[in-house]
N, C-alpha and C positions, 0 to 999 in steps of 0.2 A: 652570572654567579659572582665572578671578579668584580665586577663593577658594584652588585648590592652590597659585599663585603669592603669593597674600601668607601662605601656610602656613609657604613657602620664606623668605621674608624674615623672617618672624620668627623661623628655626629660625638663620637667616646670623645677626640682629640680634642674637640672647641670646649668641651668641660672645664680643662684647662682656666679657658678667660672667663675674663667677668662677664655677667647678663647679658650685657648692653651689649662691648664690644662683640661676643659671642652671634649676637642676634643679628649685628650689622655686618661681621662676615660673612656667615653663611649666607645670608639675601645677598651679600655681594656676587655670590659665587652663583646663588640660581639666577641672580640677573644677568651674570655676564655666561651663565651654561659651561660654563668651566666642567670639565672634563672629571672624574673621583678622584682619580690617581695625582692628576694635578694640581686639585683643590688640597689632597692632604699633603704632598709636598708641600703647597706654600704656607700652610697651616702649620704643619711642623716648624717651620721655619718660624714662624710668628710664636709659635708657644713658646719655643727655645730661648728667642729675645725677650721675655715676657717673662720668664722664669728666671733670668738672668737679674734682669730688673729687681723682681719681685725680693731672689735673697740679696740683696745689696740690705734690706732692711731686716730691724731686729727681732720685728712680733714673726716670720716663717720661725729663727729660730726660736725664738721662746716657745712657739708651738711645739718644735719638735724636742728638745730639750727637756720641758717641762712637763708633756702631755702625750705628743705621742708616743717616746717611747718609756716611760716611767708608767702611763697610766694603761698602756697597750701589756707592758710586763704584768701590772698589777690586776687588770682584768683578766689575762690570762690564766692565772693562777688563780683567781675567786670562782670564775665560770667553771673551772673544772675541777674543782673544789665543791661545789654546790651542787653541777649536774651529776657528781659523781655521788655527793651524799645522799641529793632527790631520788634516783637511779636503788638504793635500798628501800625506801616506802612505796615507790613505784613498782616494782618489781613485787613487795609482800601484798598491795594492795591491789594490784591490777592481773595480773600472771597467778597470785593465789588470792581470786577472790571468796570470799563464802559470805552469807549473808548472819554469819555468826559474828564482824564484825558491827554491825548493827541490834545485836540482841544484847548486847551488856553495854550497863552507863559508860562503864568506865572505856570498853572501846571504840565506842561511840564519840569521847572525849578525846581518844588518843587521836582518832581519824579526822577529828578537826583538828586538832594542834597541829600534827604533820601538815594538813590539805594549809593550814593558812601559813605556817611559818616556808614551806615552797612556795606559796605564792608571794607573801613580802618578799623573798629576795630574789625571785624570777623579776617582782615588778624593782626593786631596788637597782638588780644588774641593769634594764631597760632603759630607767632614770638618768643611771651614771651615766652608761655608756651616750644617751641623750646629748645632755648637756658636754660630754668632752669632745662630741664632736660639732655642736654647734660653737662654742669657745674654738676649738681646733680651726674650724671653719672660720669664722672673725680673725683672727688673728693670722691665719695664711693667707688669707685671700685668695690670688689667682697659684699660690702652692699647697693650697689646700688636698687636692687629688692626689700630688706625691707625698705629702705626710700621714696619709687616709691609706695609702697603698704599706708605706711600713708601719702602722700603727697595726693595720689589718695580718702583715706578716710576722710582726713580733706575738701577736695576739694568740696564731696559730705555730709559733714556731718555741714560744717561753717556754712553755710547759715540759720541751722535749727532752728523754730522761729521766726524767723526775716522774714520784706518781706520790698518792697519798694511802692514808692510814685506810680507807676504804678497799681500795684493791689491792691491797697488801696483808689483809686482814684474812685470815686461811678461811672465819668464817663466809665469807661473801663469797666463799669459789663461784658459786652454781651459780651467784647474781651476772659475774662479773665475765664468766664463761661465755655470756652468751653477746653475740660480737654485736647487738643493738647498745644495750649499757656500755659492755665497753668502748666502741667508736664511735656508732650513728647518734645514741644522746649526747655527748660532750658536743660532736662537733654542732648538731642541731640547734641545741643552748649557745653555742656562740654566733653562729649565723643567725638567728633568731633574735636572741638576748640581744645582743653586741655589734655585732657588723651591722646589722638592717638599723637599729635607731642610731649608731653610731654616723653612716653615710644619710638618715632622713634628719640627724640633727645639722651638718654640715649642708646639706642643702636648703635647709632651711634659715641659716646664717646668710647666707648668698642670695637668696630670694626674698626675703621678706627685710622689711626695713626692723632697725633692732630694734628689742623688747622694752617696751612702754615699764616705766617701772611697776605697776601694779602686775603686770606678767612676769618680771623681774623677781621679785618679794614670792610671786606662789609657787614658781619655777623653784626660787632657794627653801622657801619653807615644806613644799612638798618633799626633794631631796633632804631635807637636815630631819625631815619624819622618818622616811625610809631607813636613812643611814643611822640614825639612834633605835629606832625596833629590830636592825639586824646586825648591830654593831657586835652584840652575842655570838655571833658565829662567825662575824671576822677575827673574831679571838682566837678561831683556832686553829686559823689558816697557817700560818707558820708552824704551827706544832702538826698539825696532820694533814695539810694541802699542800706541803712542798717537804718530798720525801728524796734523799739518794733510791735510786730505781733497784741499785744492787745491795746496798746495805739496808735502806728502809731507814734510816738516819735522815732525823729533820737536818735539811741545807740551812735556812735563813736562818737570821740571831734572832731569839725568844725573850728578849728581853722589854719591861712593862713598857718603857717607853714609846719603842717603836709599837707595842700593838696599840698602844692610845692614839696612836698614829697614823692608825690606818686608816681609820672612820675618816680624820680629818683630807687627808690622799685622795679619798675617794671623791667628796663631797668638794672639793675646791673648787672643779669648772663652775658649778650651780652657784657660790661665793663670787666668782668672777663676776657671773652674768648681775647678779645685784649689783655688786658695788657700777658694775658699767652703766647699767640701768638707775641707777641713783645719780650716778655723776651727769649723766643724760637730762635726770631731772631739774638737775639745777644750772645747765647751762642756762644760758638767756635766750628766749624769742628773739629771733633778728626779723625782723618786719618785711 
């Protein structure tokens, strides 16, 4: 039982390094039958040198600077902003369903408006979080896992405190009563949304050689689609996604600027990967 669980940790710990070296310790370690306990002591020991290295340079910080904890705050507060707003048509459309929502045009009209404008920014949240973690990932390199670990903790820890114009709404009691809405969707929406494409875009940074610019170009045009069809309702996340818990008082400044702002926040890692992927284009063939 000891010995499968320090297996585990040293298979979690070589995440750490890059591919390659990754690949050549561990075969070092079943060649030479190195011991678990052994193997993750000298392993440790190698990440630590490794990690020491790695922040001597400026892209770990710019990652974490810039991205993970700016864009970890700013998903925070969208995912549960939106799983809380989805969490009302869910609740009227699934918990009260009748098949009288399908006999009149007009509700019939509303049930698509709802069912697509949930899906644009469940797939929007997906996108983001996508791309900030394959960017996050390019850019840390072998610090990728420790900025992924507080990205992932600012992610679940922003919001705390604070609620929005949803659960604070006396209408919503009965929605919000019921501790699925209130806990298991929010947190659902971010483990789903957020964390999962967040860790498949960072491993996809590390494993795959970078994005050809024609992958580059649909990666940013597909994100700069998304982020302009739900830009509407990042308008008003400030105003009722980020409340004082006791007063019900928006916290963040409501001013035009910054919400023209946010679309642009959101959508920057997808900016990145172009311009990289451009500049990639135009290096020269070395022979």
């Amino acid at each position: 039982m000891l010995s499968s669980f320090s297996d585990w940790l040293v298979g979690k710990c070589s995440l750490a390094l890059e591919p390659d070296e990754r690949e050549t310790v561990l075969g070092d370690f079943a060649e030479s039958e190195t011991s678990p306990s052994r193997a993750l002591w000298e392993l440790s020991g190698l990440v630590v040198r490794r990690q020491a290295l790695t922040w001597r340079r400026w892209q770990p910080w710019l990652a974490l600077t810039a991205l993970a904890v700016p864009l970890g705050f700013m998903l925070s507060l969208v995912s549960r902003f939106w799983a809380e707003r989805s969490a009302i048509y869910l609740w009227l459309y699934f918990d009260n369903w009748t098949w009288g929502y399908l006999d009149s045009p007009g509700a019939r009209r509303d049930l698509l408006a709802f069912g697509a404008d949930i899906c644009l920014s469940y797939l929007a949240l997906a996108a983001w979080s996508w791309t900030a973690g394959f960017v996050l990932g390019s850019l840390s390199r072998s610090a990728a896992w420790l900025n992924a670990t507080l990205f992932i903790v600012i992610l679940f820890a922003g919001t705390a405190g604070t609620a929005t114009m949803a659960t604070t709404n006396s209408n919503n009691a009965a929605i919000f009563s019921d501790v699925f809405y209130r806990v298991a969707h929010p947190i659902l929406v971010r483990v789903v949304l957020v964390v999962w494409p967040a860790l498949r875009g960072i491993r996809a940074s590390r494993e795959r050689p970078p994005l050809a610019f024609r992958d580059g170009l649909t990666c940013a045009l597909g994100v700069a689609v998304l982020t302009t069809l739900t830009a509407q309702s990042l308008s008003g996340l400030l105003s009722f996604g980020w409340l004082s818990n006791s007063s019900g008082v928006p916290i963040g400044p409501r001013s035009g600027w910054l919400l023209r702002l946010l679309p642009v926040a959101m959508a920057w890692p997808a900016a990145f990967i172009l311009v990289r992927a451009t500049w990639r284009r135009r290096e020269p063939c070395v022979p």
